[in-house]
C-alpha positions in Angstrom: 50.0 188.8 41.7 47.7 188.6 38.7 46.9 191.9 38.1 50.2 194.8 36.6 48.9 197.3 34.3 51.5 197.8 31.2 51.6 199.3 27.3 52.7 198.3 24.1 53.1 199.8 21.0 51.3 199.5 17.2 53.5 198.5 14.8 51.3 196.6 12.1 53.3 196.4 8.4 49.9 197.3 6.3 49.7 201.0 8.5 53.6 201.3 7.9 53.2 200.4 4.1 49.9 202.8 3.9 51.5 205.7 5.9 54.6 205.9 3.3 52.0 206.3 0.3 50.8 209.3 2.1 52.1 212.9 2.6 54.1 212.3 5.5 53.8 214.7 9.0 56.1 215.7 10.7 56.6 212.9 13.5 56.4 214.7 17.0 58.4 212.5 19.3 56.2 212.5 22.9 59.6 211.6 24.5 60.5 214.7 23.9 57.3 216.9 24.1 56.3 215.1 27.5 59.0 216.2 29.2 58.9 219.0 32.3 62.3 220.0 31.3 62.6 222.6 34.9 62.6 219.5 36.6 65.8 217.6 37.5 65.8 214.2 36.4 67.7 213.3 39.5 65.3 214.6 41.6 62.2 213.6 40.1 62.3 211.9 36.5 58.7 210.8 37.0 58.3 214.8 36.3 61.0 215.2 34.2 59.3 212.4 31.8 55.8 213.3 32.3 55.0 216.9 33.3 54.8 218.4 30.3 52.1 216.0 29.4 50.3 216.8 32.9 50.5 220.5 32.9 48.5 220.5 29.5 46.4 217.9 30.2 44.8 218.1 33.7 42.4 215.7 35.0 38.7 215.6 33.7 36.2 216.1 36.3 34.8 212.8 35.4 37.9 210.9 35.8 40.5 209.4 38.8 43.3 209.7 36.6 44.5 211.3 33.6 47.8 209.9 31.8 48.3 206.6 29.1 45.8 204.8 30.6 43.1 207.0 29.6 44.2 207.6 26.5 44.3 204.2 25.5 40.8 203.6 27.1 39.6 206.2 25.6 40.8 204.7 21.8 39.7 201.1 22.9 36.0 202.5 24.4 35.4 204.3 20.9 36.0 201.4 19.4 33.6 199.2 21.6 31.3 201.9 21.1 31.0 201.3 17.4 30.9 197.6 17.6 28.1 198.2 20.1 25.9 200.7 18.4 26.4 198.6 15.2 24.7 195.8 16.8 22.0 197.8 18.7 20.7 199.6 15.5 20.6 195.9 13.1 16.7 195.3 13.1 17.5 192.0 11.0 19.7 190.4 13.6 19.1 186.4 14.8 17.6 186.4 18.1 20.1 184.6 20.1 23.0 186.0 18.4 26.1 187.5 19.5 25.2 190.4 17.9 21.6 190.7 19.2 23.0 189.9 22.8 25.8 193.3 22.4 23.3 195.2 20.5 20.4 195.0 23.0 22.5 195.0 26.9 24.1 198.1 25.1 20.5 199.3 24.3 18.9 198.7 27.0 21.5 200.6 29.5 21.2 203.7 27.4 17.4 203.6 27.4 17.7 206.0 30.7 13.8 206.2 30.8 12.8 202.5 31.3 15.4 202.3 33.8 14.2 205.5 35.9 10.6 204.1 35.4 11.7 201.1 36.8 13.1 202.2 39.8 14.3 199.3 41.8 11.5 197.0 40.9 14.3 194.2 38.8 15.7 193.4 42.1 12.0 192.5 43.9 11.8 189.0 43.7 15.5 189.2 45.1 14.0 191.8 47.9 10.7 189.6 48.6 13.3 186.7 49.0 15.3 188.5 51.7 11.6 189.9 53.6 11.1 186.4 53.8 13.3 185.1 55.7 12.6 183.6 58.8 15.3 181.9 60.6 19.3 180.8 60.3 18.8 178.7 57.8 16.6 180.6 55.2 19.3 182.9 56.3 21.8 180.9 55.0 20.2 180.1 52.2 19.5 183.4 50.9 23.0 184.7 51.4 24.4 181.3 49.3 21.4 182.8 46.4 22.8 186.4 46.5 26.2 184.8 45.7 25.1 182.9 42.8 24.0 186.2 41.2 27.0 188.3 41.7 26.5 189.8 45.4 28.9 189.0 47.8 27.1 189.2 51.4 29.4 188.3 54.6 32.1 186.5 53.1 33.4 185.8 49.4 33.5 182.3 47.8 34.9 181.4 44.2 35.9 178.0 42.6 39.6 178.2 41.1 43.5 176.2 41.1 44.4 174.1 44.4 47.2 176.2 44.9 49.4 173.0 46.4 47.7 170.5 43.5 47.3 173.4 40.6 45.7 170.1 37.9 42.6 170.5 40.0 39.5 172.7 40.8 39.2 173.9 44.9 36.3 175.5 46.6 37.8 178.3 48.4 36.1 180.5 51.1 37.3 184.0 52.2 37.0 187.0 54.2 35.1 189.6 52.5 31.2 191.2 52.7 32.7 194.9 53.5 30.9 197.9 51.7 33.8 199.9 52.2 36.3 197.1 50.8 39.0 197.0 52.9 39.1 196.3 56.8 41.5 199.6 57.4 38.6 202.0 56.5 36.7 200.9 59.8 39.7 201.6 62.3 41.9 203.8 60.7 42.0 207.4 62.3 43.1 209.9 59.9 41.2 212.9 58.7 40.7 211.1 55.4 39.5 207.9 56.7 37.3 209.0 59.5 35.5 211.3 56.8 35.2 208.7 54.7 34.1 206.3 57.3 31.0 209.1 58.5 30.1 209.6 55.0 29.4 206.2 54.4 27.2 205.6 57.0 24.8 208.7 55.7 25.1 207.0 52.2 23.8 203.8 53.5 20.9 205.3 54.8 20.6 207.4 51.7 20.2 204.3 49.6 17.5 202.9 51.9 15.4 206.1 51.9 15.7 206.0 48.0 14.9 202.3 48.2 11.1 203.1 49.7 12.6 203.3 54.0 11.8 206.0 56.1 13.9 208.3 57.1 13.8 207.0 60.6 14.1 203.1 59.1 17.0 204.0 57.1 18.9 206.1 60.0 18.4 202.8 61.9 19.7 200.4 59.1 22.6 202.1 58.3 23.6 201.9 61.9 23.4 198.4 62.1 25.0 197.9 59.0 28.1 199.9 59.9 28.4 197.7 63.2 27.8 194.3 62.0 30.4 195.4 59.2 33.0 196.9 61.6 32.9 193.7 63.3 33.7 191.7 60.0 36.3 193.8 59.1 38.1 193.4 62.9 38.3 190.1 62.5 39.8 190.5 59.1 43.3 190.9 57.5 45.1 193.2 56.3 45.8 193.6 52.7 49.7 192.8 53.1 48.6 189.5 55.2 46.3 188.6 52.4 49.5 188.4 50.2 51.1 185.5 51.8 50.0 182.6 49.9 50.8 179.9 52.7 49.4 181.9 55.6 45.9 182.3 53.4 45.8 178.4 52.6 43.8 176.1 55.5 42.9 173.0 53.7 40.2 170.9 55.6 37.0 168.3 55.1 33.6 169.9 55.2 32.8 168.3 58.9 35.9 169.9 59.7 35.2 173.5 58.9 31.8 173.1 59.8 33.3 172.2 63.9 34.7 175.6 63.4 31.2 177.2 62.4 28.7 175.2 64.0 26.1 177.6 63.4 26.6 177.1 59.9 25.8 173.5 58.1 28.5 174.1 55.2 27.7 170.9 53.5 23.9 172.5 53.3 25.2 176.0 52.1 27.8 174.7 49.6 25.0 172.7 47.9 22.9 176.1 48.0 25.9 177.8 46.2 25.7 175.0 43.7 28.3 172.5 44.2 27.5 169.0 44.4 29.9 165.7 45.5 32.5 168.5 47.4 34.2 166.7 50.1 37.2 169.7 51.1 37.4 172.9 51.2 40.2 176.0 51.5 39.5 178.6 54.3 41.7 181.4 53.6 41.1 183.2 56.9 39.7 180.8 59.6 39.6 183.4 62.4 37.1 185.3 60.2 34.8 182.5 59.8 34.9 181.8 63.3 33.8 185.1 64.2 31.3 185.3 61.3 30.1 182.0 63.1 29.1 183.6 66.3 27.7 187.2 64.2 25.2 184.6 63.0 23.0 184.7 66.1 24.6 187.7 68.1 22.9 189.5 65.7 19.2 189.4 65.0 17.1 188.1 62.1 16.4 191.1 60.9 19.7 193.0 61.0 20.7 190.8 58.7 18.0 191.1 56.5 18.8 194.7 56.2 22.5 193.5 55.4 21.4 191.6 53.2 19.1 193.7 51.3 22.1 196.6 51.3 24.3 194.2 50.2 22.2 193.6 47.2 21.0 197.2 46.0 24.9 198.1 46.9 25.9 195.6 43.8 23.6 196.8 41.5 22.9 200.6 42.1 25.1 201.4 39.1 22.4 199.8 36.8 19.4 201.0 39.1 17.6 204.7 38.6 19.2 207.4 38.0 18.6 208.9 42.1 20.4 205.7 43.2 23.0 205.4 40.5 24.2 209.5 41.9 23.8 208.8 45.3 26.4 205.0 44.8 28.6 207.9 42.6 28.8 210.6 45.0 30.0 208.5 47.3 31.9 206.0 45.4 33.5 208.1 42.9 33.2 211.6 44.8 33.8 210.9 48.2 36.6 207.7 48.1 38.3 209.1 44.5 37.4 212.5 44.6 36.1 212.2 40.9 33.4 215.0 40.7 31.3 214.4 37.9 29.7 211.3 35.9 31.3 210.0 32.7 29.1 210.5 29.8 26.5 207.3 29.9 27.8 206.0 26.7 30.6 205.5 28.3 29.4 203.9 31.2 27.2 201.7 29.4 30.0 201.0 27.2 32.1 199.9 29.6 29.6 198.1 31.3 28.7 196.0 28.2 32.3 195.0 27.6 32.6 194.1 31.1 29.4 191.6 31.1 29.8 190.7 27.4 33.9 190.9 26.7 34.1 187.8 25.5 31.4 188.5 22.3 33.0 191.7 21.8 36.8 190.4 21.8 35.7 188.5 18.6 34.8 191.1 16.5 37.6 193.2 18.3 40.1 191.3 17.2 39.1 190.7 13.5 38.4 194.6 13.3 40.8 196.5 15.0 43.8 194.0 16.2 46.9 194.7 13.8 48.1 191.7 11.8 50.7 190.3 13.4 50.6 191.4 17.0 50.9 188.1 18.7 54.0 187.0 16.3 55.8 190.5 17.4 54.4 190.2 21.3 56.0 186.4 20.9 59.5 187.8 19.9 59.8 190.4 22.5 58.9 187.9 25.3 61.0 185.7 24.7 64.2 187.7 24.1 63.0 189.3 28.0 62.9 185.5 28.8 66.5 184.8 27.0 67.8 188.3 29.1 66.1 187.0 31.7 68.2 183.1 31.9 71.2 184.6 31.3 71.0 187.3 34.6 69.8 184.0 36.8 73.3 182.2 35.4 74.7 185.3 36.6 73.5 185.9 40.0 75.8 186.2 42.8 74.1 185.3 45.5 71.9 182.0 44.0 73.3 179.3 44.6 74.1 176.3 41.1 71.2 174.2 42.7 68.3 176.6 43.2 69.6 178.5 39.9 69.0 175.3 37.9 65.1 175.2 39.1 64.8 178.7 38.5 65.7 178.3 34.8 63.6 175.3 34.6 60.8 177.5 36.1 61.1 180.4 33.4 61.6 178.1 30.7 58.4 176.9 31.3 56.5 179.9 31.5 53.6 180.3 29.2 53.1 183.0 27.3 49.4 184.3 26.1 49.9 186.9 23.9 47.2 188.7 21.5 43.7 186.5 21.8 42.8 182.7 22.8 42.5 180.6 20.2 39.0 179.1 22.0 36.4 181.6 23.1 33.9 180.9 25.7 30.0 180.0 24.9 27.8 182.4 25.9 24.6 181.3 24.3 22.9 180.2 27.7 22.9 183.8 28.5 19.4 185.7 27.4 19.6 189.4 27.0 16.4 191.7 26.2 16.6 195.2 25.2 14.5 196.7 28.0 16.2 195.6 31.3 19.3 196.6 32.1 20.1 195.5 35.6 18.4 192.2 34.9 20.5 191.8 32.1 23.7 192.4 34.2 22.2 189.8 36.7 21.7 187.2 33.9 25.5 187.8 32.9 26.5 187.7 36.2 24.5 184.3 36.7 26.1 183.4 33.8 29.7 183.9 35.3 28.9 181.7 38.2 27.6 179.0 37.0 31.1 178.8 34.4 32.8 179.1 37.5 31.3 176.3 39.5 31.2 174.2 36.8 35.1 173.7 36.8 34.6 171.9 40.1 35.5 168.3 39.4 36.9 168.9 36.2 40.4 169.0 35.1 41.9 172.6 35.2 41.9 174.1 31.5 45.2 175.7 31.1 44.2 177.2 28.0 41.3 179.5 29.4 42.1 183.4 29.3 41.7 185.9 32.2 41.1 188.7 30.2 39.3 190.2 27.0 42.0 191.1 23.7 40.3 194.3 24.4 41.3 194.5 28.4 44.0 197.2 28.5 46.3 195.3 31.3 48.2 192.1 31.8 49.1 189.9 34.7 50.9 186.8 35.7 49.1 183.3 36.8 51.0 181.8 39.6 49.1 178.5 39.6 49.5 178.2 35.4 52.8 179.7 35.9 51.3 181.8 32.5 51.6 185.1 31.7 48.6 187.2 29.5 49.3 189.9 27.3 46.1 191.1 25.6 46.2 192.4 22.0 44.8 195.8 22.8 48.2 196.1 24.6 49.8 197.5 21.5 49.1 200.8 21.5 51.3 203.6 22.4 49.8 207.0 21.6 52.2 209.2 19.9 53.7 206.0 17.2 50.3 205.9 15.7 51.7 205.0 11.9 55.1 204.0 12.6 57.3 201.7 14.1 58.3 202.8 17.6 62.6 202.7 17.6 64.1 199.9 20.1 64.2 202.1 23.3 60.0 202.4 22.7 59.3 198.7 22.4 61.6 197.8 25.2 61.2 200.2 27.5 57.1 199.5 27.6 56.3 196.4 25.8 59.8 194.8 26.9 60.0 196.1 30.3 56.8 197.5 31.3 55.1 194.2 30.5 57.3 191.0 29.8 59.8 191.6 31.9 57.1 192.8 35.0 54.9 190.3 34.6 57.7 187.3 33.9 59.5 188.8 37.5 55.8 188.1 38.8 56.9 184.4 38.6 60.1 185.1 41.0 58.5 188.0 43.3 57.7 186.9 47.2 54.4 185.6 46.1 55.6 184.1 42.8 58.8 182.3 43.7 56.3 180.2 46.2 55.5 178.4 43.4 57.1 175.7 41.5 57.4 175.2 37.4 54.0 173.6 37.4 51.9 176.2 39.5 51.7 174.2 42.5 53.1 175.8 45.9 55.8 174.4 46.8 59.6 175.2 47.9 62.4 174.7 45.4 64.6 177.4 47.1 67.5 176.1 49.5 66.8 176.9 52.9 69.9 179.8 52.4 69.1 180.9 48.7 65.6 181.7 49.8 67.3 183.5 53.5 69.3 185.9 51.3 66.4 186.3 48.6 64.3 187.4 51.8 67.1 189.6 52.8 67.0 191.7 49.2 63.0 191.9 49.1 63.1 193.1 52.6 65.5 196.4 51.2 62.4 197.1 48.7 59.8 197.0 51.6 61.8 199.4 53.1 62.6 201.4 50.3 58.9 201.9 49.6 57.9 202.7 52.8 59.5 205.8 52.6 57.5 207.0 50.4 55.2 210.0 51.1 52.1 209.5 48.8 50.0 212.1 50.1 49.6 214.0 53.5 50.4 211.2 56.1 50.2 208.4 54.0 53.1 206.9 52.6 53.3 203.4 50.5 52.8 200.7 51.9 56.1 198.2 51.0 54.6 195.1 52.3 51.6 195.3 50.7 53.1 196.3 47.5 56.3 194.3 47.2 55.6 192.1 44.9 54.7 194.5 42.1 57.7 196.6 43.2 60.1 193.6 42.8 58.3 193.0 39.5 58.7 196.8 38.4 62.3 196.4 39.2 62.9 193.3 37.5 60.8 194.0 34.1 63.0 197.2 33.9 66.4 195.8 34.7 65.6 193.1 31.9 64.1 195.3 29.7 67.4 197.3 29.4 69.7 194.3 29.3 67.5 192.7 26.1 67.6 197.3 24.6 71.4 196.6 25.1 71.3 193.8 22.1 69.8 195.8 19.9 71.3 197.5 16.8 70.0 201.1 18.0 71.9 200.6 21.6 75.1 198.6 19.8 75.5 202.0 17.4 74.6 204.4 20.2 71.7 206.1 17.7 70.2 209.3 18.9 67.2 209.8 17.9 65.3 213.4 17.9 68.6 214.3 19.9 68.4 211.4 22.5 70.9 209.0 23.3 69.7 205.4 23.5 69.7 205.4 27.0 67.9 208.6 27.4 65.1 206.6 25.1 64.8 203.7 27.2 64.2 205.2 30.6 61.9 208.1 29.1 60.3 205.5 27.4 59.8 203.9 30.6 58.5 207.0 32.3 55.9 207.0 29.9 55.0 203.8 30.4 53.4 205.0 33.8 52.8 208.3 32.6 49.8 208.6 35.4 48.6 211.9 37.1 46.2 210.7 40.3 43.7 212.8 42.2 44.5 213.2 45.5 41.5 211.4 46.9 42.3 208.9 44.6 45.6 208.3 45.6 45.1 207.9 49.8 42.6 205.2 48.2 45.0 203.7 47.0 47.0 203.1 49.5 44.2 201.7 51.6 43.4 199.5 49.1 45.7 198.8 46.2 48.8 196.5 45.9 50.3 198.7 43.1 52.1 201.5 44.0 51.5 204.7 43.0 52.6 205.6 38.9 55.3 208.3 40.5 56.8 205.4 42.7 56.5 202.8 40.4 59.1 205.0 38.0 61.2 206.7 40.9 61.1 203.6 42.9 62.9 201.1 40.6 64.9 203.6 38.5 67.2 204.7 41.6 68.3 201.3 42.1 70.0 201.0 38.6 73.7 201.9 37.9 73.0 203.1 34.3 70.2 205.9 35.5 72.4 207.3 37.5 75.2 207.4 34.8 72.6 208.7 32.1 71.0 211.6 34.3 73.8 212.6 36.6 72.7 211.5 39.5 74.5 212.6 42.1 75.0 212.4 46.3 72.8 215.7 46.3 70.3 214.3 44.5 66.7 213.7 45.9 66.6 209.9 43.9 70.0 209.1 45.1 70.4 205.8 46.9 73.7 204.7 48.5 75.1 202.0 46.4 75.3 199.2 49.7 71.8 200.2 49.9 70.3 199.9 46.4 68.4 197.1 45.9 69.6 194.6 43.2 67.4 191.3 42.8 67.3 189.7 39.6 
């Protein structure tokens, strides 16, 4: 998986040195004042750790969530803020500039006016296109344009790592043109999801009537819409199939995937998407392109223009007038997440502009508000996880010398990414003007495509980033066998000032994110992969039967869990970052246990070590959901929810149990033959 949200602390010397020449305050430990202390930790320390925090501090109106990851989102999206208005209110700035290019997107999505005036008229050479069509292939050809500027009509494309030859650049085709996401929203039949499923189709024609249709046109449309996208999702996977690399890896020529979809030319459509001299492709889902093959003419001309034309105001209704922009919220936000109010627009439009323009704004990020020293300190916490980490393989039980030896190989050549790249991307194709918004999110999103197609038939560069320095989040590469830790990941509210003790930084930058995303490598997806990032088996044939035996106890253990009403987690679909949860914390503790602070069993504001650590680790997920938000989830996320992601891994450890008394009686107690125990 390449996506596990984690924390990290602040720890810069020139704030320690500047805090001492200060009148000190009294530190207020959030390990302590978090706390729910009329909960049992052995029933629920997810509560224990965090309810204090929750009961004075519900969930805004205009949020999914409240918890860590807003307040650190919160911090970083002020400080965008600034960068951004600082730009937008230079009148002497070089047109062409980074500066110009922050300053006027930012500017232009606040200027609320000249977007409502505008009404949807930046997407009407895009609309004209679509009215034009005539037959399949200006069809075709119109759906390969609407991917080229950030739509995703019928079925998603993207140019990224051969997964079985990881030095070179693949064309890959997938499932995917869904409004609602994910397939399970057209067939499951719960209360939740069949509300969901009616509301969308009166949001659909919503949008049309706000887009100039009649009332009767729009009724229509939506229709349509909600049938030709039912039968994409039915011939679809589900989210836990999707995980399997192998399963989701076809490799054939052009002439051969075009036999399976004769009703579309792909060596026609891939030069419309922008690729020239391809000779292969990857089909992760053939069955879907077959029946995407016969949709092509079962359906008429002109339901798929409608799809089409949905497909497009759907992308960009967030950057449209202000009646469309409510009408994608409520149902979006409202409906799906059970958020109830807009965020402020600077915030939006912050947000926004860091997403399109990240890599402009990293720069001035890191100079202006990155600590001195992060990626040295990030640096020496990985790699004592990764020393923790060699020594539990050397360890294991049930691994046998052989497979053991290619597993140590593997994690010794991990990469780590810590802090910033050292290369940023050139942006300065990209033209930005002060007074059109959505057309300056389409000329970023252009922008993003054409970078993306022109790795095809160029040697994969290992060095690129995933993510801003200002991305709150992490996640491990498979294919680079890399993991990223952005700089922004060093802030821990509560330690503002001060260097968090031992439990702190190993508990969340040593567990939480290391240790998580380094398991990421040896998870079921992960351990598919060899030290090089190509997929390939390195496991004995009974090494990889008993690791499939112990990932098998997680999926089970996570299936118990009740989420909200009838849903409960889905363990298949999120076993890998459940194994990596389990593993970052396991290792996180064992690298705590060679510290000074463990070694002289310190308490700190009365807490033993041990109590530090796993609090500390609480907070790392310290998350309260909405409840909408959370049966969302578990139609469409492969995390687990924060609750299980603490509860989950926790009553699988010896030393929990020991530290909080757990006992027979209590509600996280797991038999020992039954507790899982991987890495």
């Amino acid at each position: 998986m390449k996506f596990s949200k984690t924390f990290a602390f602040i720890f810069t010397l020139s704030i320690v040195i500047s805090s001492c020449s200060k009148k000190e305050t009294a530190f207020v430990d959030p390990l302590l004042t978090h706390r729910d202390t009329t909960v049992n930790p052995a029933d629920d320390f997810f509560m224990y750790a965090n309810g204090g925090w929750f009961k004075q501090n519900p969930i805004p109106d205009s949020e999914r969530s409240n918890g860590i990851f807003q307040m650190i989102q919160d911090t970083v999206n002020a400080q965008i803020k600034t960068i951004c208005e600082n730009a937008a209110k230079n009148e002497d700035v070089l047109k062409g500039s980074n500066e110009q290019k922050t300053g006027d997107f930012y500017a232009s999505g606040m200027d609320s006016l000249s977007i409502n005036k505008a009404g949807i008229s930046p997407l009407k050479n895009e609309i004209t296109r679509i009215s034009n069509i005539k037959d399949v292939s200006s069809l075709l050809s119109t759906m390969a344009h609407l991917h080229t500027i950030g739509a995703g009509p019928a079925f998603g494309f993207y140019v990224g790592q051969d997964d079985k030859n990881s030095d070179k650049n693949a064309l890959f085709f997938y499932q995917g043109g869904l409004g609602l996401g994910q397939r399970d929203y057209y067939f499951d039949t719960d209360k939740q999801t069949t509300m969901i499923r009616n509301e969308y189709v009166k949001h659909v024609q919503k949008i049309f009537e706000l887009s100039g249709e009649s009332i009767q046109n729009a009724s229509k449309n939506a229709a349509i819409i909600m049938k030709l996208e039912t039968e994409l999702a039915k011939n679809s996977r589900k989210m836990e199939v999707l995980r399997d690399p192998l399963k989701n890896y076809n490799k054939m020529s052009i002439g051969q995937f075009t036999d399976l979809t004769t009703n579309i030319p792909w060596s026609k459509m891939i030069t419309d998407l922008g690729i020239k001299k391809a000779d292969t492709v990857i089909v992760g889902q053939p069955e879907f392109f077959n029946a995407l093959n016969k949709m092509i003419k079962s359906y008429s001309i002109e339901d798929w223009k409608m799809y089409l034309k949905w497909d497009l105001i759907n992308t960009y209704a967030s950057y449209l007038n202000a009646d469309i922009e409510n009408q994608n919220f409520k149902f979006y936000s409202s409906v799906m997440s059970g958020v109830t109010q807009q965020k402020p627009r600077w915030k939006r439009v912050v947000e926004q502009t860091n997403g399109s323009l990240g890599e402009l704004i990293g720069q001035i990020y890191v100079k202006e508000y990155l600590p001195k020293g992060s990626k040295e300190k990030l640096l020496e916490i990985g790699n004592n996880i990764r020393d923790v980490y060699a020594e539990h393989i050397k360890k294991l039980d049930w691994m046998s010398e052989a497979t053991k030896a290619k597993a140590l190989h593997k994690l010794s050549k991990v990469v780590m990414k810590v802090g910033y790249p050292d290369k940023w991307k050139d942006m300065s194709s990209v033209t930005i003007e002060r007074n059109t918004y959505c057309k300056n999110v389409m000329a970023v999103n252009k922008w993003n495509y054409n970078e993306m197609i022109s790795k095809f038939g160029k040697p994969v560069d290992r060095t690129e980033w995933g993510m801003f320095p200002q991305t709150y989040n992490a996640y491990y590469n498979p294919s680079n066998n890399e993991i990223c830790v952005p700089g922004c990941n060093i802030i821990v509210p509560g330690f503002e000032g001060r260097m968090p003790d031992d439990a702190v930084l190993y508990g969340i930058i040593g567990g939480s994110t290391f240790g998580h995303e380094i398991t990421h490598g040896f998870d079921d997806q992960g351990s598919l992969y060899d030290d090089k990032g190509n997929l390939r088996n390195w496991w004995t044939a009974e090494d990889m039967k008993k690791f499939k035996t112990k990932t098998k106890l997680i999926v089970e253990q996570f299936n118990k869990y009740n989420v909200v009403d009838d849903k409960f987690v889905n363990g298949d679909a999120t076993q890998g970052e459940n194994i990596a949860d389990l593993g970052g914390v396991v290792m996180g503790y064992e690298a705590f246990k060679k510290t000074k602070q463990f070694k002289s069993n310190q308490k700190i504001s009365g807490l033993t070590p041990n109590q530090r650590y796993f609090l500390a680790y609480g907070y790392a997920w310290m998350v309260n959901t909405k409840k909408e938000a959370l049966a969302q989830m578990v139609m469409t996320d492969v995390h687990s929810p924060a609750k299980f992601r603490v509860n989950g891994p926790l009553s699988n450890i010896p030393e929990f149990y020991e530290t909080f008394n757990v006992k027979p009686t209590s509600k996280m107690f797991i038999p020992e033959n039954q507790r899982v125990v991987i890495w």
